[in-house]
C-alpha positions in Angstrom: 26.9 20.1 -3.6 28.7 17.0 -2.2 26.5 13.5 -1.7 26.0 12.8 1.9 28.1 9.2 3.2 26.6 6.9 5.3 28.7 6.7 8.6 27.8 3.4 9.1 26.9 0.8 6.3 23.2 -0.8 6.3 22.7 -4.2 7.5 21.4 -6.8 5.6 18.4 -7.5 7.1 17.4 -4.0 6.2 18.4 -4.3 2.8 16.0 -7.9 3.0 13.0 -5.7 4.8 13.3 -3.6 1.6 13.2 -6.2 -0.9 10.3 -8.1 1.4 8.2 -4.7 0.6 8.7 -4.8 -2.8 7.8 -8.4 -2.8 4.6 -7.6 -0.8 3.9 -5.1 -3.8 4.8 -7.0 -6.5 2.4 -10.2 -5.2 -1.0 -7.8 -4.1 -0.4 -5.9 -8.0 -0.5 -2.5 -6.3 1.6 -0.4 -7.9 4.5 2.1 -5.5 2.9 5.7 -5.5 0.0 4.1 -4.2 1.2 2.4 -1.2 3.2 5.6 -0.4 -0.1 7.5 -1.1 -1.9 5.5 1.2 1.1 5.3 3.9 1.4 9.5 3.4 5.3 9.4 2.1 6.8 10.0 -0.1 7.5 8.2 -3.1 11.0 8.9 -3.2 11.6 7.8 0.4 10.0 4.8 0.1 11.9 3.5 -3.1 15.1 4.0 -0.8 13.5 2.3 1.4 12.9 -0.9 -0.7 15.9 -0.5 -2.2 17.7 -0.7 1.1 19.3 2.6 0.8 17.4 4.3 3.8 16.9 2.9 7.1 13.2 3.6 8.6 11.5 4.8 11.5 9.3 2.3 13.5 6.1 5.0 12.8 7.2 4.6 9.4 7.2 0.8 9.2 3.6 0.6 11.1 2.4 3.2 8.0 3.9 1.3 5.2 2.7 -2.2 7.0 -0.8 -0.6 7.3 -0.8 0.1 3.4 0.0 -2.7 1.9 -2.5 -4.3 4.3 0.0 -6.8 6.3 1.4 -7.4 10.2 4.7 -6.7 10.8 5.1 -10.5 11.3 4.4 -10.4 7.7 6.8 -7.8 6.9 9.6 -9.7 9.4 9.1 -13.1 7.7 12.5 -13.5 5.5 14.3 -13.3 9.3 
């Protein structure tokens, strides 16, 4: 089976909102499964989304926000 292609390359502010979550996990010591746990996704998904490989939903965001315990002001910070 072929690998799907992006149409469309990612933009780098969503390849910075990754790397903000992983920062946001790194500094409260939670670990990944957890905050994908607690935001009900999965793991997978959300490592593509830290690693700016996937591009997320707004429901998504709000989950993932709501996890890790910060406001999307939080989350929007780097910008």
């Amino acid at each position: 089976m072929e690998k799907r292609v992006r149409k469309s390359p990612l933009t780098p502010d969503i390849i910075n909102l990754g790397k903000q979550i992983e920062e946001i996990i790194k500094l409260k010591g939670l670990k990944t499964r957890e905050v994908a746990h607690d935001a009900d996704l999965d793991v997978e998904n959300l490592r593509k989304y830290i690693k700016g490989k996937q591009e997320m939903k707004v429901s998504t965001m709000l989950k993932i926000t709501k996890s890790l315990g910060v406001s999307v002001a939080e989350l929007f910070k780097f910008l």
